[in-house]
Residue frames relative to the residue before (quaternion, step in Angstrom):
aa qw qx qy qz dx dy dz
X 1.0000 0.0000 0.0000 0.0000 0.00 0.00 0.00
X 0.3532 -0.6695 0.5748 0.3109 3.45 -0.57 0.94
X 0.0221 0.7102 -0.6837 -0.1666 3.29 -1.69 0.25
X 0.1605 -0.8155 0.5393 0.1355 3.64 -1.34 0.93
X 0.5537 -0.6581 0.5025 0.0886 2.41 -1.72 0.76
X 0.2225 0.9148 -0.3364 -0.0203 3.85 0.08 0.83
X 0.0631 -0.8278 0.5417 0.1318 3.78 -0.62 0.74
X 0.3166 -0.7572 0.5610 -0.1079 3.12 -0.86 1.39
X 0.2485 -0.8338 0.4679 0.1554 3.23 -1.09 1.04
X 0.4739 -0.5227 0.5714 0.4192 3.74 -1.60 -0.29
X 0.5746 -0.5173 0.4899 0.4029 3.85 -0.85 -0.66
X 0.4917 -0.5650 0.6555 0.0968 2.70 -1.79 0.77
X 0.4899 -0.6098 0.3503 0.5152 4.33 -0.88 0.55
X 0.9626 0.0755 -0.1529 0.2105 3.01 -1.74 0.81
X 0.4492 0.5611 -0.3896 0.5758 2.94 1.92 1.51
X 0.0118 -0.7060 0.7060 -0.0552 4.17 -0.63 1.09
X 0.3207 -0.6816 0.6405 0.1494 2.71 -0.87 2.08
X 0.3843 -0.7828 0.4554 0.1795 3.89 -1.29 0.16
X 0.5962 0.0849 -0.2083 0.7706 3.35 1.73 0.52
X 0.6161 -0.4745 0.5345 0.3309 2.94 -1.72 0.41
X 0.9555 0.1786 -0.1585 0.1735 3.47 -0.21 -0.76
X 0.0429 0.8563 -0.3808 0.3463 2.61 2.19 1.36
X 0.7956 0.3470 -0.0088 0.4965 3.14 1.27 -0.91
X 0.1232 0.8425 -0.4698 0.2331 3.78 0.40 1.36
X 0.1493 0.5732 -0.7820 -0.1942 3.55 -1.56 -0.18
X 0.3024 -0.8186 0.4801 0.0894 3.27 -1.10 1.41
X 0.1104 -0.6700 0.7125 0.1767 4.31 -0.78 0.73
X 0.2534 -0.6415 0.7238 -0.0206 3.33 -1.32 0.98
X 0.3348 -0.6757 0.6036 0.2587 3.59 -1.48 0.94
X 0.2413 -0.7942 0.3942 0.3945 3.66 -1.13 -0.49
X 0.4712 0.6032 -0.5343 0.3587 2.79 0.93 1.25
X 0.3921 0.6802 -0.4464 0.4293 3.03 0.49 1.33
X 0.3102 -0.7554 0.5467 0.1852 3.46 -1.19 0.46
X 0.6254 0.4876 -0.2384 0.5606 3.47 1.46 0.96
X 0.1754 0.8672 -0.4061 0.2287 3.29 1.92 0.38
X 0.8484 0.2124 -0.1765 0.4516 3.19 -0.77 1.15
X 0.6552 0.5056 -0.3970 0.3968 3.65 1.11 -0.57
X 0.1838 -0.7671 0.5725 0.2234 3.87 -0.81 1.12
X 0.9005 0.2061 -0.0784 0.3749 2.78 -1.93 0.16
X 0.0790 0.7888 -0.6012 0.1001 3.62 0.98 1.48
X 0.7102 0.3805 -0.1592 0.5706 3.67 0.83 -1.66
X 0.6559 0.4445 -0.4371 0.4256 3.89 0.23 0.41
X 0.0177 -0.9039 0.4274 0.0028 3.63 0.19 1.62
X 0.5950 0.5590 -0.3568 0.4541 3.36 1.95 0.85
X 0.2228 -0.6978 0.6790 0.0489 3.54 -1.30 -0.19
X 0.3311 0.5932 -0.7337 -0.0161 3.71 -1.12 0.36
X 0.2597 -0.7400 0.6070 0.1282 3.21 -1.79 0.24
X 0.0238 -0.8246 0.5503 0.1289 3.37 -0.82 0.02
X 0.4686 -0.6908 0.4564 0.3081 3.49 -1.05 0.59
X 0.0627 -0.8747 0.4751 0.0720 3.71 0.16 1.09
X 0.4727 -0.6594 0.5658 0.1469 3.43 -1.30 1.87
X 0.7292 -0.4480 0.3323 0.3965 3.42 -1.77 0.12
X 0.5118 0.3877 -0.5895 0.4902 4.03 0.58 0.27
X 0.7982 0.4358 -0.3874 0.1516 3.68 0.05 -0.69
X 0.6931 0.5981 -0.1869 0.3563 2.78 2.02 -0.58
X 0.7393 0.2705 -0.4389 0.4331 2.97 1.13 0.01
X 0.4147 0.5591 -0.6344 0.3362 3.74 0.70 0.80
X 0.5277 0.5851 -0.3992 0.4689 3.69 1.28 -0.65
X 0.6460 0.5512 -0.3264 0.4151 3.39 0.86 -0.93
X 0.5131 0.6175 -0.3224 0.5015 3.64 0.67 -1.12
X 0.8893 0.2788 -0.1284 0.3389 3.05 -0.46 -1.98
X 0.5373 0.4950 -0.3964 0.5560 3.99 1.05 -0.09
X 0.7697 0.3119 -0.3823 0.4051 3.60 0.53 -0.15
X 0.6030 0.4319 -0.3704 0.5591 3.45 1.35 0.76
X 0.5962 0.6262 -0.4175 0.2794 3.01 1.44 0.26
X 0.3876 0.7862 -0.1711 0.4499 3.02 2.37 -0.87
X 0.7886 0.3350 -0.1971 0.4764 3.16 0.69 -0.62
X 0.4163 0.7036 -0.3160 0.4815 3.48 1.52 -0.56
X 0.7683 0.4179 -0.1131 0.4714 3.16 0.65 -1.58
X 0.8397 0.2816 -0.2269 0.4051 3.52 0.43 -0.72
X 0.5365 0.4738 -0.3694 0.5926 3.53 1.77 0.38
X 0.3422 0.7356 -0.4150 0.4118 3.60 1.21 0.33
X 0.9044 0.2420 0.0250 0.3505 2.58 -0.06 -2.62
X 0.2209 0.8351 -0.3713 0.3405 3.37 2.08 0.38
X 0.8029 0.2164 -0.0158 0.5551 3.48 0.54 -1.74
X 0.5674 0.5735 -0.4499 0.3833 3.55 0.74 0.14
X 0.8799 0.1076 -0.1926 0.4208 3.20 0.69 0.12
X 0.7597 0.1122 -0.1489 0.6229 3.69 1.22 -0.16
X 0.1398 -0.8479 0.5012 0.1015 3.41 0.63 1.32
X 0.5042 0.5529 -0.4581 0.4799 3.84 0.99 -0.90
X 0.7049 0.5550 -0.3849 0.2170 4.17 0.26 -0.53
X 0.4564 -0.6459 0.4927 0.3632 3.87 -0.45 0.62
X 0.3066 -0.6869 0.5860 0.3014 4.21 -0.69 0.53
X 0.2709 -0.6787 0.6779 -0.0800 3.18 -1.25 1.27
X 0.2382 0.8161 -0.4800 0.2165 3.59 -1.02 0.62
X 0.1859 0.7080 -0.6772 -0.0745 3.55 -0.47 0.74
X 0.3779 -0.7049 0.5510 0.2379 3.94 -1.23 0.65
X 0.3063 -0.7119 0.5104 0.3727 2.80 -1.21 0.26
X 0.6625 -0.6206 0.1287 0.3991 3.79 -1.25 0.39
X 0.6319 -0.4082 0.3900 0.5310 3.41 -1.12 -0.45
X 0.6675 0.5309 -0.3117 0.4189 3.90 0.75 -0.59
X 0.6171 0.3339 -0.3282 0.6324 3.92 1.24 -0.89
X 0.7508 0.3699 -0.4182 0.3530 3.96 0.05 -0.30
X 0.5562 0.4909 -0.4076 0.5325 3.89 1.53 0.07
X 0.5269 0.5711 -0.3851 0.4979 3.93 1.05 -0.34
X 0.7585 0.1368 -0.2801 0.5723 3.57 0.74 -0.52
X 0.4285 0.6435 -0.5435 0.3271 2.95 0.11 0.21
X 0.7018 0.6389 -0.1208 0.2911 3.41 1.63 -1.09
X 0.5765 0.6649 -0.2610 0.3968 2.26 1.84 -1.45
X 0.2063 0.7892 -0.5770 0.0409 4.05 0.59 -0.16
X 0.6556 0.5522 -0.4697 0.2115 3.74 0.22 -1.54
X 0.8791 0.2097 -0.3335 0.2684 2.76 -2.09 -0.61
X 0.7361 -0.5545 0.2876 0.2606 3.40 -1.51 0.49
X 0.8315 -0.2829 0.0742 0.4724 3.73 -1.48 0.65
X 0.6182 0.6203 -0.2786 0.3943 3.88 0.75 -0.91
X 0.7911 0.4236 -0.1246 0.4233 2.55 0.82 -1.38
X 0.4932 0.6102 -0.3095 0.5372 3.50 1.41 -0.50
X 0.6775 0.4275 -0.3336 0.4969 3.58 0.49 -0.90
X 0.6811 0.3986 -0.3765 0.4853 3.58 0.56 -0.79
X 0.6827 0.4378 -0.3885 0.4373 3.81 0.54 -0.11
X 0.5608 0.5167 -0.3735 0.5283 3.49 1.17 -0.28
X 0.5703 0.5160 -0.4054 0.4941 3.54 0.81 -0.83
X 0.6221 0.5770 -0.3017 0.4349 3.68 0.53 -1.46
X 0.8661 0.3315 -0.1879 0.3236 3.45 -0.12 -1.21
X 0.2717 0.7762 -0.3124 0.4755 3.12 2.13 -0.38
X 0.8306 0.3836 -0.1056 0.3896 3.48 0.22 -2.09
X 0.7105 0.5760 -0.1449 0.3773 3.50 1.42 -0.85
X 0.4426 0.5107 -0.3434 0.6522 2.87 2.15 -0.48
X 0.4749 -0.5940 0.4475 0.4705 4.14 0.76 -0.02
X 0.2203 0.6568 -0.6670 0.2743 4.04 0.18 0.87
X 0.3743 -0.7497 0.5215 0.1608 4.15 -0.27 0.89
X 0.3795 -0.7067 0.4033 0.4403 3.38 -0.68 -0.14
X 0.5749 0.5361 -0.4493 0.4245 3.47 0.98 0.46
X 0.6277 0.3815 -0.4301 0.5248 3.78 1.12 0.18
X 0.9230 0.1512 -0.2697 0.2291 3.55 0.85 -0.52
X 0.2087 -0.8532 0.4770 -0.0301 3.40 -0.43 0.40
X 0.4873 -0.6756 0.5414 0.1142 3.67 -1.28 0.98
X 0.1130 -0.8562 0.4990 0.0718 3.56 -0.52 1.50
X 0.3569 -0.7203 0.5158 0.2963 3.54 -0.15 1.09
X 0.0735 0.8563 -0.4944 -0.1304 3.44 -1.39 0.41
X 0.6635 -0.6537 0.2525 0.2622 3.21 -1.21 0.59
X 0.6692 0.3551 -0.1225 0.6411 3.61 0.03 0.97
X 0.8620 0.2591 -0.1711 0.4008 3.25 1.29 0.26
X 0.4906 -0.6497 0.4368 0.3826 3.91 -0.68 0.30
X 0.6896 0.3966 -0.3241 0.5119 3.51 1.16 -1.11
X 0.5219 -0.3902 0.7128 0.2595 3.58 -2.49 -0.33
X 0.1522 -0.5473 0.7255 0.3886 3.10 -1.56 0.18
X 0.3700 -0.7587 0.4997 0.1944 3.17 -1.30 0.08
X 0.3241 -0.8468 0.4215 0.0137 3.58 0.37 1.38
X 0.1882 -0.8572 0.4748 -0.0657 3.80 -0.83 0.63
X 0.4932 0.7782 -0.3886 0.0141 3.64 0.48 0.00
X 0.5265 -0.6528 0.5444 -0.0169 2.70 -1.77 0.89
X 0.2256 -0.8597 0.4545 0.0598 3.82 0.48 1.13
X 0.1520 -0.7660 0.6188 0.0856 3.12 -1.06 1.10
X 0.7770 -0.2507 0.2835 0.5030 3.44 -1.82 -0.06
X 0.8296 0.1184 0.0801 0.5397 3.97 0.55 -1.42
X 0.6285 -0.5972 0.4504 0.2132 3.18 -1.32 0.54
X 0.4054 0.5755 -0.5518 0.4471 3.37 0.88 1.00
X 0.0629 -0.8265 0.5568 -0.0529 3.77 -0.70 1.30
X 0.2956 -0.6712 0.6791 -0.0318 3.51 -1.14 1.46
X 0.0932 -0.7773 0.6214 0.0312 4.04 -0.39 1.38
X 0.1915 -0.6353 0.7462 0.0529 3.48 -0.83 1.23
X 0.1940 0.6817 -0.6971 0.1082 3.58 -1.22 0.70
X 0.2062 -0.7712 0.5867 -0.1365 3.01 -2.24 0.66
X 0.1073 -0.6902 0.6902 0.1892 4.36 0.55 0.43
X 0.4189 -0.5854 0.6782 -0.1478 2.60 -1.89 1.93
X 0.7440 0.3844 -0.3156 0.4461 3.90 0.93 -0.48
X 0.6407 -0.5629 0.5213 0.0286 3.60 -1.64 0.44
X 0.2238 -0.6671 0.7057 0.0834 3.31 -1.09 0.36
X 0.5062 -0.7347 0.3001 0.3374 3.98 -0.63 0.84
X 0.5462 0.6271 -0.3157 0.4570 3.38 1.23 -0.35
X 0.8289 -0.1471 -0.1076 0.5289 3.49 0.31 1.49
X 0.6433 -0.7087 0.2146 0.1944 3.55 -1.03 0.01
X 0.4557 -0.8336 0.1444 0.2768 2.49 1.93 0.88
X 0.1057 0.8143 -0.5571 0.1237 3.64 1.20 0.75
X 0.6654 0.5435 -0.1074 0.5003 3.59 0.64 -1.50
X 0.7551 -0.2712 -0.1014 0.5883 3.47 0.54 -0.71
X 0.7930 -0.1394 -0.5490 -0.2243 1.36 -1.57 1.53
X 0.3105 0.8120 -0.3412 0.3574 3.03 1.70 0.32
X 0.3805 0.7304 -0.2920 0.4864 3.42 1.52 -0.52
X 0.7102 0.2694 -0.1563 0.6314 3.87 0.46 -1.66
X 0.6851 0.4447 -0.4912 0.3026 3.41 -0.14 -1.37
X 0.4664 0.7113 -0.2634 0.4551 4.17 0.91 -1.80
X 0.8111 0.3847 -0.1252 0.4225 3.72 0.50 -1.36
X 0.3957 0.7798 -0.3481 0.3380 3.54 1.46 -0.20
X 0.7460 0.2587 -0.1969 0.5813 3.82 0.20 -1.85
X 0.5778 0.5420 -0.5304 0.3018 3.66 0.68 -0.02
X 0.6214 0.4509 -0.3210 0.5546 3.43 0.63 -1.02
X 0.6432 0.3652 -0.5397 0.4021 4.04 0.31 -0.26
X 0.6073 0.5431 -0.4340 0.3846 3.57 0.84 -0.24
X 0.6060 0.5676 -0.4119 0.3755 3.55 0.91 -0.78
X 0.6496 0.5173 -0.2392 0.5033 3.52 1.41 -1.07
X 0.7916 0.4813 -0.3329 0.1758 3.29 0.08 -1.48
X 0.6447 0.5026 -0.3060 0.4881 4.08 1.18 0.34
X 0.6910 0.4477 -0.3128 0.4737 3.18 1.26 -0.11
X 0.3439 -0.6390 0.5044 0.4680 3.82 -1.00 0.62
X 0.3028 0.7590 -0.5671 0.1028 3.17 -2.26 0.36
X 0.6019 -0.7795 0.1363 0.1072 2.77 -1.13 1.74
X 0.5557 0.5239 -0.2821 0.5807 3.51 1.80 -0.20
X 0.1813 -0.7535 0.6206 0.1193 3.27 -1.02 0.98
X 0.6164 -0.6870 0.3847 0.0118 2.81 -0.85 1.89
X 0.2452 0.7827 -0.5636 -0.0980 3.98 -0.12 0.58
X 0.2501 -0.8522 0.4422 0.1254 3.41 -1.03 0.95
X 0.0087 0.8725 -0.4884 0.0119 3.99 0.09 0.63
X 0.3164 -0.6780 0.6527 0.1192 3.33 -1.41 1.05
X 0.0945 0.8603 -0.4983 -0.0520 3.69 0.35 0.68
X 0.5984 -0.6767 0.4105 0.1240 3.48 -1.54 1.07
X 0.8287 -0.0276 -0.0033 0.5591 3.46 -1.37 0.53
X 0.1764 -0.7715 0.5514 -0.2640 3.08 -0.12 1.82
X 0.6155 0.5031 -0.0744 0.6021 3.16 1.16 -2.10
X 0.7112 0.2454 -0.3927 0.5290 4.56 0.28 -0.38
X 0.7688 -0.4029 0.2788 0.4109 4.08 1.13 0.19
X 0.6866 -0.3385 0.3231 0.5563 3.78 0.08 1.30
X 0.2385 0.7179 -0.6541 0.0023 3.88 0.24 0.01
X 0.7093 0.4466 -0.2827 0.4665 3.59 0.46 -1.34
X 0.7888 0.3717 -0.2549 0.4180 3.58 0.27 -1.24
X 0.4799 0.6355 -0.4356 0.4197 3.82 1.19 0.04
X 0.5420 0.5905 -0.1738 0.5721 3.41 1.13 -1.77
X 0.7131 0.3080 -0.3730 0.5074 4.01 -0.26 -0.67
X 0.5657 0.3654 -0.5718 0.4686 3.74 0.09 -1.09
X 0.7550 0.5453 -0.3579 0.0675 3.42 -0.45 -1.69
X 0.7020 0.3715 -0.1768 0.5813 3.27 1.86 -1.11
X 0.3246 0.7320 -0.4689 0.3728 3.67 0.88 0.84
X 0.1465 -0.9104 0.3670 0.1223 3.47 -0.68 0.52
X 0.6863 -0.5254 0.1288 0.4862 3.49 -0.59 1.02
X 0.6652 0.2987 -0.2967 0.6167 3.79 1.12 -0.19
X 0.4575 0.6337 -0.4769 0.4021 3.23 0.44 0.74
X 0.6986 0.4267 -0.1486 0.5548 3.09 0.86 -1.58
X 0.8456 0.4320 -0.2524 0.1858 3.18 1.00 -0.52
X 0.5592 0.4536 -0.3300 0.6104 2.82 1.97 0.37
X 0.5040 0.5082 -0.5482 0.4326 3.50 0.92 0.78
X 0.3668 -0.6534 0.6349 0.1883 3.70 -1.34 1.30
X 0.8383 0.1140 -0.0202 0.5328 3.56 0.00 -1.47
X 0.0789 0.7261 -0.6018 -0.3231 3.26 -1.76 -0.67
X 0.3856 -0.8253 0.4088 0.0555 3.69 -0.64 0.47
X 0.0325 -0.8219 0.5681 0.0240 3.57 0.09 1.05
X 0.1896 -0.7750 0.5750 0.1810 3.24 -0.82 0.66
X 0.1653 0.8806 -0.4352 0.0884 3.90 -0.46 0.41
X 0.7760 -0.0228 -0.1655 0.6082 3.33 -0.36 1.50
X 0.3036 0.8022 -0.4994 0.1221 3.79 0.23 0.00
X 0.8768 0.3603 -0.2364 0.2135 3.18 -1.79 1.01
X 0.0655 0.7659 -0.3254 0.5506 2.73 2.49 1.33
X 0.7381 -0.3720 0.3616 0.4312 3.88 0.48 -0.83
X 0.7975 -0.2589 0.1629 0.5201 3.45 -1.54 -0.21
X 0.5751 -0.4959 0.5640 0.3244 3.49 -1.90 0.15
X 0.0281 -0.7231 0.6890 -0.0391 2.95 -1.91 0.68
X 0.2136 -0.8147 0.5235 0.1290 3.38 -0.60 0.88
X 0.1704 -0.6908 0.6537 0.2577 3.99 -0.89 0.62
X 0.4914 -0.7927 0.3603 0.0191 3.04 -0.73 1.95
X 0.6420 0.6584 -0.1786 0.3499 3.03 1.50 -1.02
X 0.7390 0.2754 -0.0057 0.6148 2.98 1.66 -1.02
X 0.2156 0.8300 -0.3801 0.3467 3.09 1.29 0.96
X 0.0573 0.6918 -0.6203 -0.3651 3.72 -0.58 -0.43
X 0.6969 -0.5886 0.2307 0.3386 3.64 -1.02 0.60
X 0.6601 0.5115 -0.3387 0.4335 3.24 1.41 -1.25
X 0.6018 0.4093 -0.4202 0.5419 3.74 0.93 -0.76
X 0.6884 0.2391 -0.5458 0.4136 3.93 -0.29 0.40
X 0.6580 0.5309 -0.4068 0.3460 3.34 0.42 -0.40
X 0.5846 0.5438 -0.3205 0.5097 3.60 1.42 -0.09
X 0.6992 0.4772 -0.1558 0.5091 3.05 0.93 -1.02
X 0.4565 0.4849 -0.4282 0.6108 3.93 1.18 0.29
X 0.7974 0.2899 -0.3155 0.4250 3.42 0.03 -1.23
X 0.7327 0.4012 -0.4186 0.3562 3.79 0.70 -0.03
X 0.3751 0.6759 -0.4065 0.4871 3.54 1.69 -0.20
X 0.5857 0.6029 -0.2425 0.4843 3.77 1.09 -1.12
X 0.7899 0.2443 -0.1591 0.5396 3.15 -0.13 -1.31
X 0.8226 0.2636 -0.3630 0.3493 3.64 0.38 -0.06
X 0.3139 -0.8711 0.2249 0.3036 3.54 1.71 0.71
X 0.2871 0.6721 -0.5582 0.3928 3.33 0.92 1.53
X 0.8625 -0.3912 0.2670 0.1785 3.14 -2.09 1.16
X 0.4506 0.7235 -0.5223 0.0272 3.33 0.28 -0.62
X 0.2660 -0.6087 0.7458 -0.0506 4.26 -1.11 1.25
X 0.1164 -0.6663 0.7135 0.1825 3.71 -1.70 0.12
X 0.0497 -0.7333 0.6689 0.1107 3.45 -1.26 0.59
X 0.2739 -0.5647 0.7748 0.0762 3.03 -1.90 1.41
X 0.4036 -0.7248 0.5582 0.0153 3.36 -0.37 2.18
X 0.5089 0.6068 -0.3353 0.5102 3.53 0.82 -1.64
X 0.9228 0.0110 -0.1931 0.3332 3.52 -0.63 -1.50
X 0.5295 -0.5412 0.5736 0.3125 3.96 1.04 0.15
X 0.4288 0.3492 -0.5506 0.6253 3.43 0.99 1.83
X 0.2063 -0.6318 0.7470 0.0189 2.63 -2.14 0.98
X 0.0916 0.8187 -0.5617 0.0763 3.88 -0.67 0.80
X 0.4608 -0.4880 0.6716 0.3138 3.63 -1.49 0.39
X 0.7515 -0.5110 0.3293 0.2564 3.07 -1.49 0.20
X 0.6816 0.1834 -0.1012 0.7011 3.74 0.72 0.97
X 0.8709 0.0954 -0.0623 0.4781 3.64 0.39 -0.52
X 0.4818 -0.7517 0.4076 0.1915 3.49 -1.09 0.73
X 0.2581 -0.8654 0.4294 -0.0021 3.58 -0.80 0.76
């Protein structure tokens, strides 16, 4: 049974998200036979086109997400290791952020771009064709000491009803940044990073990868990470679909990095602190 792992945001000024879980970054166990697919049970989307108050609170709060994320996946799997990290700034992670325009194709080729510029060689990165689709995902990796492998992913494509900054350009935008946080520091998890397609017609891209994974694949994969819609406000986790050890990591780094963190049980339409409801 897969179990997820979700942080959710509050709002940014003069933006009302319209569901709660419109707004996610998703950790995925691998013991699952759906590894990697986001936002199966979340059959909505909204977007909004987001002016210069929203962006730079988005801006802010994505460059604290970086560090969220990569002080996360620290103790989740080799607690005995010291966290290492250099970010990247607020000024190179608002440039892509920009890069949003023109249409799904074109996204992928800018993900590919910003990929290579973030220093991704062409021998780590590379464009997965899929089935059932026009677009690639577009795949990054980042080699570690061993062959244990943590997938950080994100869908790069849109729906026509706005411009899809929020989703989903937000995660996808946030991708070569986090390979930068990584890509100077030693460590033992190789790092895979994907821009997966047609999210918005159903997990198309991230369905396709699980499927062409292989039994030692999956089995040297610890975490996986979906990023979606990000940099809206504090964290939230959807408890229900949670697996315990990823919240229980994610408290102790919420702690040490005195940020918000709340869990929601989406399912029952409760919202609680850790131990106690609110």
């Amino acid at each position: 049974m897969a179990e997820r792992f979700h942080l959710a945001s509050a709002v940014c000024p003069r933006t009302k998200p319209r569901k709660l879980n419109e707004r996610r970054l998703l950790l995925q166990n691998p013991d699952s036979t759906d590894l990697a697919t986001p936002g199966a049970t979340e059959p909505y989307t909204t977007h909004w086109k987001v002016g210069r108050d929203q962006s730079n609170c988005i801006m802010r709060r994505l460059s604290l997400k970086i560090g969220l994320v990569v002080i996360l996946l620290s103790p989740l799997v080799y607690a005995e290791d010291p966290i290492r990290y250099d970010p990247a700034s607020q000024p190179v992670i608002e440039s892509r952020l920009q890069k949003y325009g023109g249409n799904d194709k074109q996204r992928e080729e800018t993900l590919r771009q910003m990929f290579s510029q973030a220093g991704c060689d062409d021998v780590h990165l590379s464009q997965q064709a899929v089935k059932g689709s026009k677009l690639s995902n577009v795949i990054c990796v980042l080699p570690g000491s061993t062959n244990r492998v943590v997938i950080v992913g994100a869908h790069f494509d849109h729906i026509s009803a706005g411009d899809g900054v929020v989703d989903n350009w937000s995660g996808a935008a946030l991708l070569p940044s986090i390979y930068e946080a990584l890509k100077s520091e030693p460590r033992k998890h190789t790092y895979i990073f994907i821009g997966f397609t047609d999210e918005e017609r159903g997990e198309v891209g991230s369905r396709y990868y699980v499927r062409t994974m292989t039994p030692e694949q999956v089995a040297a994969t610890d975490a996986m990470v979906n990023m979606d819609t990000l940099g809206l406000g504090s964290t939230e986790i959807w408890s229900s679909h949670s697996d315990n050890k990823l919240i229980a990591a994610l408290g102790l780094v919420a702690s040490l990095m005195k940020s918000p963190v709340s869990a929601v049980d989406v399912d029952q339409n409760r919202q609680f602190r850790f131990g106690s409801v609110f």
